[in-house]
MDTraj code that builds the backbone (N, CA, C; nanometers):
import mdtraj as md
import numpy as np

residues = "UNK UNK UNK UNK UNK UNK UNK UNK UNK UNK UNK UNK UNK UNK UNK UNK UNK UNK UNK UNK UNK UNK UNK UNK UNK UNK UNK UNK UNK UNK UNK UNK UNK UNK UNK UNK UNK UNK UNK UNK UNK UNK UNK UNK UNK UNK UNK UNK UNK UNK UNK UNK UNK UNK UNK UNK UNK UNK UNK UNK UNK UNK UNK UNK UNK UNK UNK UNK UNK UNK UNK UNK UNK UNK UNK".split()
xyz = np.array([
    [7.9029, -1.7913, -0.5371],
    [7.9656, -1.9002, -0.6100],
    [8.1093, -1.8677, -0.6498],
    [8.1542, -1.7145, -0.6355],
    [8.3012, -1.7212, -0.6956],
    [8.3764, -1.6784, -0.5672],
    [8.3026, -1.7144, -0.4280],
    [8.3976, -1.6237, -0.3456],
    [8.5089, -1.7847, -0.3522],
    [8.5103, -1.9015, -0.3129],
    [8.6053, -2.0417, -0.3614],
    [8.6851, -1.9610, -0.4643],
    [8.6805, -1.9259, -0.5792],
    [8.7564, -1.8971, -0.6758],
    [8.8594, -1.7856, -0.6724],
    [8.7595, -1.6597, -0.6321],
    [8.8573, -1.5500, -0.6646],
    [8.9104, -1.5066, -0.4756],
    [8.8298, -1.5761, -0.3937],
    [8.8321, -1.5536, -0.2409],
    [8.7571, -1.4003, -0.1890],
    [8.7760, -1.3751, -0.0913],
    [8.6228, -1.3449, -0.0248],
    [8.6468, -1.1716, -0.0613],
    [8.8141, -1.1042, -0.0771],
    [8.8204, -0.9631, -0.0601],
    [8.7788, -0.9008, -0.2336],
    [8.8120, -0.9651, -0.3073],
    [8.8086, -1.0025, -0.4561],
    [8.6259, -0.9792, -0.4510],
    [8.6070, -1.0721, -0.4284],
    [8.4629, -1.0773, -0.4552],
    [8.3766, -0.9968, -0.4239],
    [8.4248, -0.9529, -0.2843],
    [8.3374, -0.8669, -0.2394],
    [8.3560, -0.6965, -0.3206],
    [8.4812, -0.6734, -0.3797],
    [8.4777, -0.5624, -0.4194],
    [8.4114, -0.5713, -0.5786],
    [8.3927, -0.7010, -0.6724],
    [8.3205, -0.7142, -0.7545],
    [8.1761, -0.6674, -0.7442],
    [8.1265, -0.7715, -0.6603],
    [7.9971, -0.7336, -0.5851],
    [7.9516, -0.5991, -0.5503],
    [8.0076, -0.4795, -0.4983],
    [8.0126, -0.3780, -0.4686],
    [7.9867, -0.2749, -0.5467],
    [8.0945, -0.3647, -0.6855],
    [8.0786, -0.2314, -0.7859],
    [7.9635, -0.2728, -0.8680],
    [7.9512, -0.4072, -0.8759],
    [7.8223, -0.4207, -0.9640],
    [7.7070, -0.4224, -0.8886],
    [7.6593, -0.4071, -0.8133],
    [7.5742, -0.3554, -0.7045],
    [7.5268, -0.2214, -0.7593],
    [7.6136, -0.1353, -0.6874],
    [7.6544, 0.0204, -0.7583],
    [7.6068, 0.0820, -0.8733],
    [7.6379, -0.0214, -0.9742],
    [7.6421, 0.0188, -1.0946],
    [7.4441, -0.0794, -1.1772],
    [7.4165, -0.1210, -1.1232],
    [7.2930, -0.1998, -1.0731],
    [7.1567, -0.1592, -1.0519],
    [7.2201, -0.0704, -0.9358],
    [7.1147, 0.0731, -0.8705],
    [7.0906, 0.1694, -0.9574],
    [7.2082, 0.1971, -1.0502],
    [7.1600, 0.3081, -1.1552],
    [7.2773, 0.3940, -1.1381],
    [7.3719, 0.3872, -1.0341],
    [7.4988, 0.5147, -1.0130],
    [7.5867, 0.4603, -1.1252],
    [7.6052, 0.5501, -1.2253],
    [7.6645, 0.4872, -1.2956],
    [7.8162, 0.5639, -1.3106],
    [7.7852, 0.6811, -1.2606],
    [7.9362, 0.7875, -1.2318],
    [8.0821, 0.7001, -1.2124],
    [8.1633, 0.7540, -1.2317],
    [8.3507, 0.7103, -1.1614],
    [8.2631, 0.7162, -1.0042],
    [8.2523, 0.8829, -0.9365],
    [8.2872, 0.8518, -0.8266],
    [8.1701, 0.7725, -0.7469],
    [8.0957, 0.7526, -0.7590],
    [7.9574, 0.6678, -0.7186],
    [8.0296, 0.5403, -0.7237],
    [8.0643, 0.4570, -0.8187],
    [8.1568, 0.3073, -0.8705],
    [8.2373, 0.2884, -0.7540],
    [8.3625, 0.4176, -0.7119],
    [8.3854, 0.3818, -0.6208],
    [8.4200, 0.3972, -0.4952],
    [8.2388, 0.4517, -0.4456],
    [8.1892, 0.4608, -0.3120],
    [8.1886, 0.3424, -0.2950],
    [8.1232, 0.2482, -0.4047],
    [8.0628, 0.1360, -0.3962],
    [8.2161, 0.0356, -0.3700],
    [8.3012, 0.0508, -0.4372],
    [8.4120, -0.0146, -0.3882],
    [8.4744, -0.0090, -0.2614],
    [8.4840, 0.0931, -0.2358],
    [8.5603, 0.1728, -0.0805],
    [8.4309, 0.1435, 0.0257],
    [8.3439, 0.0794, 0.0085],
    [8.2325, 0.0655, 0.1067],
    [8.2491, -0.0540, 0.1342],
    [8.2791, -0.1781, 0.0023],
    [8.2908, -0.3107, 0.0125],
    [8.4439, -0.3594, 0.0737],
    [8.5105, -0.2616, 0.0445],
    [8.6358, -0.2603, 0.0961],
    [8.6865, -0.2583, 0.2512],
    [8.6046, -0.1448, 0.3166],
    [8.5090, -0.1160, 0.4364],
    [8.4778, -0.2312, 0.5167],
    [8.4174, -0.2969, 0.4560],
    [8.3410, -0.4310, 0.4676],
    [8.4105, -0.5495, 0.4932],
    [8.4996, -0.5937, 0.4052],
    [8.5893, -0.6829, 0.4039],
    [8.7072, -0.6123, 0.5849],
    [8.7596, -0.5323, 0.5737],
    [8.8356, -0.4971, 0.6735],
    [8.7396, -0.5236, 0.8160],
    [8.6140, -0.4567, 0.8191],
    [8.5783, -0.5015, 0.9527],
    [8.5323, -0.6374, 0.9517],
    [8.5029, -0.7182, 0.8965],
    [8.5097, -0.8619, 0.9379],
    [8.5924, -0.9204, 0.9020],
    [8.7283, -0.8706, 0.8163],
    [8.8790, -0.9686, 0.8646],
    [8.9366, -0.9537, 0.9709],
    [8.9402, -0.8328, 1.0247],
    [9.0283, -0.7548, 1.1577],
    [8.9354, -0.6969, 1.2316],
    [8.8392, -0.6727, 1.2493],
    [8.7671, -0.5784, 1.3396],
    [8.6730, -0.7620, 1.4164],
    [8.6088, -0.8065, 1.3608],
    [8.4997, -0.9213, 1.3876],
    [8.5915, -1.0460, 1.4466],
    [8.7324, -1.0574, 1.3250],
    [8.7803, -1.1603, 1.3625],
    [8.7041, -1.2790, 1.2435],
    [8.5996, -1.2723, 1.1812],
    [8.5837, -1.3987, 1.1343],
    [8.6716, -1.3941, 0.9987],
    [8.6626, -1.5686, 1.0000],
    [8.7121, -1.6439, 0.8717],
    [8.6215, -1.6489, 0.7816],
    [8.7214, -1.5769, 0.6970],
    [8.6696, -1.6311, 0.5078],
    [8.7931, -1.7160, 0.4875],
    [8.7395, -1.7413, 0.2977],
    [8.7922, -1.7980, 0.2493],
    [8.9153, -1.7487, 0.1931],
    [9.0574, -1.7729, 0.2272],
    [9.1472, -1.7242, 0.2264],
    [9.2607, -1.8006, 0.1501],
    [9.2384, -1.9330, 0.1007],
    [9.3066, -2.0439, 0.0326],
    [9.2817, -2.0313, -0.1456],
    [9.3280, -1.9165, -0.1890],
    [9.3087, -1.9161, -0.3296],
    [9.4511, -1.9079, -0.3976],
    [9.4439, -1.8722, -0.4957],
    [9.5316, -1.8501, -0.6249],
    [9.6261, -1.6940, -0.5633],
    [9.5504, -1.6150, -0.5239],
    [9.5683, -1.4529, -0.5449],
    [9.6845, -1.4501, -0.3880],
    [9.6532, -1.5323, -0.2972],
    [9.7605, -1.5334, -0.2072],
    [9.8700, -1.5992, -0.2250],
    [9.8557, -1.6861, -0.2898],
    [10.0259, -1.7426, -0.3109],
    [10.0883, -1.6776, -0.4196],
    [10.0536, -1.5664, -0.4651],
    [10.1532, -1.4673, -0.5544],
    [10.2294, -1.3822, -0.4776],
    [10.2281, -1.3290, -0.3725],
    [10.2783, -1.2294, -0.3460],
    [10.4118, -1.2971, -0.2323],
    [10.4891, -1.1778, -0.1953],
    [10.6247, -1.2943, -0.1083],
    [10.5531, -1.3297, 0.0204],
    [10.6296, -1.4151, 0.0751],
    [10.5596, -1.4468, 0.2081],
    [10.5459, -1.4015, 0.3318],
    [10.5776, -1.2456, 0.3108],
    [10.5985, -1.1499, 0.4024],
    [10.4530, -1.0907, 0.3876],
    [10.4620, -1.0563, 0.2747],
    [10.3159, -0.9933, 0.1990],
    [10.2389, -1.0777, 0.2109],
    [10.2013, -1.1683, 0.1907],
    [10.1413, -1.3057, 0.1859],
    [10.0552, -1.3469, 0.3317],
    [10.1454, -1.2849, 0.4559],
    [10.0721, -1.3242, 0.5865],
    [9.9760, -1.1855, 0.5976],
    [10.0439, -1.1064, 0.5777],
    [9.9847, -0.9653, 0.5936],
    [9.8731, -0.9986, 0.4949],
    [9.8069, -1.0547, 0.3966],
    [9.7531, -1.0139, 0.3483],
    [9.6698, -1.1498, 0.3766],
    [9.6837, -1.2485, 0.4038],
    [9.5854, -1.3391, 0.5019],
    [9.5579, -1.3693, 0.6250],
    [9.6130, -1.2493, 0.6908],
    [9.5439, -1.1692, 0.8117],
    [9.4917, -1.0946, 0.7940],
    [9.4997, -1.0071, 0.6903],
    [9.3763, -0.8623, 0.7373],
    [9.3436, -0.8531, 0.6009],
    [9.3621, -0.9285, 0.4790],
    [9.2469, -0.9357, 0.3977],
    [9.1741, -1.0532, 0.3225],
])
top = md.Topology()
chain = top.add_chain()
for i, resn in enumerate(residues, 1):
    res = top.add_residue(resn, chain, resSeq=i)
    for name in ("N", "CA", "C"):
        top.add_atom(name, md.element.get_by_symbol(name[0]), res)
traj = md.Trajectory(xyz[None], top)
């Protein structure tokens, strides 16, 4: 329900850590395996798979529009 809101790379690293932290790992570095895994995640199905998420949020039109393509291509 919040990938619309916060968009799909956002979410997924939410998800990840509260996952993580869920299971019972409650450590720094356990938190973020769980991030760097979801992170992982997001990269092979923006650039590795090729598929589309949701990429039309708030968090991409902040950055310049140099940054901005780069970062709605490969995240």
């Amino acid at each position: 329900m919040i990938v619309p809101i916060l968009g799909y790379l956002v979410s997924t690293l939410l998800l990840g850590s509260f996952l993580t932290w869920r299971l019972g790992y409650r450590s720094l570095r356990r938190t973020l395996n769980g991030i760097a895994s979801s992170f992982a995640v997001v990269i092979v199905f923006r650039t590795m798979l090729q598929i589309k998420t949701p990429d039309s949020i708030w968090l991409y039109d902040q950055p310049p529009s140099a940054t901005r393509a780069l970062m709605l291509t490969y995240f």
